[in-house]
Steps between C-alpha positions, in 0.01 A plus 500: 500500500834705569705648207790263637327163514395512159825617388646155711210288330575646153893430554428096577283527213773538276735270677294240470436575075849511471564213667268346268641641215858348569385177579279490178855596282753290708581149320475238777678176425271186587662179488320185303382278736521135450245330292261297712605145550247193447720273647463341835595203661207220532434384845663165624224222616525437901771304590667447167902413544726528285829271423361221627707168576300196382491156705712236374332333198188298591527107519240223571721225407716482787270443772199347306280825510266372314403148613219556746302271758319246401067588534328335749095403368332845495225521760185582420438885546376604851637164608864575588691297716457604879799695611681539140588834367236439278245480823611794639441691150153389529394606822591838436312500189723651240813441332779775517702518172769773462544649124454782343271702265793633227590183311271458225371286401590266811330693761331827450202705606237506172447895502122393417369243752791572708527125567905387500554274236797360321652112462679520870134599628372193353761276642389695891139423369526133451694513840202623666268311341684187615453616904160662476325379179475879428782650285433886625557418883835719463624810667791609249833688643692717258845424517823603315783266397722602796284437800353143314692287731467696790142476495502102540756498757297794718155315432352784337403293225378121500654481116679738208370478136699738352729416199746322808809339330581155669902517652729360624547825759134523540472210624718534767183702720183426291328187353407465146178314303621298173493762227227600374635733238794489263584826433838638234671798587532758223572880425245797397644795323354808287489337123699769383795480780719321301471184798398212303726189712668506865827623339368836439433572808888546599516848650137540506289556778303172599193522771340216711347497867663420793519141618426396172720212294543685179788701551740231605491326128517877311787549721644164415460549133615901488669571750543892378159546555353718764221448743223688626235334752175606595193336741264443154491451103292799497787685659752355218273569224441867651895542456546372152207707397712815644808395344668433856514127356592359212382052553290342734557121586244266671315212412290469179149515662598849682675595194212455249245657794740835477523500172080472471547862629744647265453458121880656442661165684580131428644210642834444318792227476511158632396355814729575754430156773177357638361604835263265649210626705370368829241588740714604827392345846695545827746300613379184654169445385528234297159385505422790357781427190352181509127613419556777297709273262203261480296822419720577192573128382062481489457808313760386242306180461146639472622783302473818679873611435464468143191697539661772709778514255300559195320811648792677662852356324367431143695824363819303557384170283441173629545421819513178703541425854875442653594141534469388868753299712468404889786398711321264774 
């Protein structure tokens, strides 16, 4: 190696330890970052909306809602009247019932047989059972609130069993058994939100699903309250859970199924109205009405819907079935 390269070698040498030198006595001036944050917004369920505008208050009074058709004698099963709806049923061998598997404990899949279950199910089972003399000839079609109707008037479904309210409005495109369920709406709150009556819930964020009747009397009552909707209960309860929520309002049956699933809620304050539940048929198939209202005035009489009550509403005391009234 050459006297001059090592000389060049020997000079970066240095450069370099000096350069080291100053940078190991300069003060550099670091700037304190930000703690770390834990804080993050929860994620929204599908298709939840916000500042909702209820329907005008529910009413059955003034058209009659719920007076229903008068039963023609039940048929035997298997032996339905050539050319009914009832017939047609038959021949294709099942009976189509839209509802859903997220209202506990009126219809619901049981996580361990994975048979759906709940007191609507029973009323679709004594259906069937009236057509075929089998009660498990059903093909079941989950539904939401908002596409309930549509599904009779598109034929998707031959019938809904799914916590449908009997109106005035409703009527208007669907048909309607006699009710089969008398149901009281009511609110579900955290018991340590300080929501103990419908007054409380002025300012307060108030979630229901879309389509449904519940908002329309909050509304009515306190009218400072806001709304969130959502397609399920589950969604609702999801949101209170994350704070996005501070009430839920629906019937007493869904109400005590969510609150099965949370031991931190309860349903508080007075009833808010009654909503009376029928099994939805399409529009003009009164035969249909006709038979299925025979269906339900037979299992009143030999028992069944006291039955069905006692294993699925029990939790919300004793229960009876609603009084019945035909108009023809």
């Amino acid at each position: 190696m050459t006297d001059r390269r090592i000389r060049l070698l020997a000079l970066a040498g240095s450069i370099c330890t000096a350069a080291v030198v100053v940078a190991g006595c300069a003060t550099e001036t670091v700037s304190p970052a930000d703690p770390p944050s834990t804080t993050a917004n929860a994620p929204l369920p599908p298709d939840v909306t916000f500042g909702a505008q209820p329907d005008a208050p529910t009413s059955t009074a003034e058209c009659n809602a719920t007076a229903g058709l008068r039963p023609d004698p039940l048929p035997e099963p298997r032996q339905m009247p050539p050319g009914s709806t009832m017939d047609r049923i038959a021949k294709r061998g099942r009976l189509v019932v839209g509802t859903d598997l997220g209202s506990n404990p009126l219809s619901f899949r049981d996580p361990i047989s994975g048979d759906v279950k709940g007191f609507d199910i029973d009323v679709a089972h004594w259906i069937s059972a009236a057509i075929f003399g089998d009660p498990n000839l059903i093909e079941y079609r989950m539904i939401t609130n908002d596409n309930r109707s549509e599904a009779l008037e598109n034929g998707t479904v031959d019938i809904v069993v799914k916590t449908m309210s009997i109106t005035c409005d409703r009527l208007k495109t669907v048909s309607f058994s006699v009710p089969y369920y008398a149901a009281s709406q009511q609110i579900l709150a955290y018991r340590n939100s300080g929501i103990s009556q419908a007054s409380d819930l002025a300012g307060k964020n108030v979630c229901a699903t879309r389509s449904s009747t519940s908002i329309a009397r909050v509304q009515e009552a306190v009218p400072s309250a806001k709304f969130i909707t959502t397609a399920s209960w589950a969604d609702c309860l999801v949101m209170m859970q994350q704070g996005q929520v501070d009430a839920i309002t629906s019937d007493d049956p869904i109400l005590a199924g969510i609150a099965a699933q949370d031991p931190w809620v309860q349903v508080v304050g007075d009833s808010l109205g009654t909503e009376y539940y029928g099994v939805g048929i399409p529009k003009g198939q009164d035969d249909l009405v006709r038979f299925v209202n025979g269906v339900l005035a037979a299992r009143e009489a030999d028992g069944s819907w006291q039955r069905s009550y006692n294993e699925w509403l029990s939790i919300l005391g004793p229960g009876y079935p609603p009084p019945t009234t035909y108009r023809d």
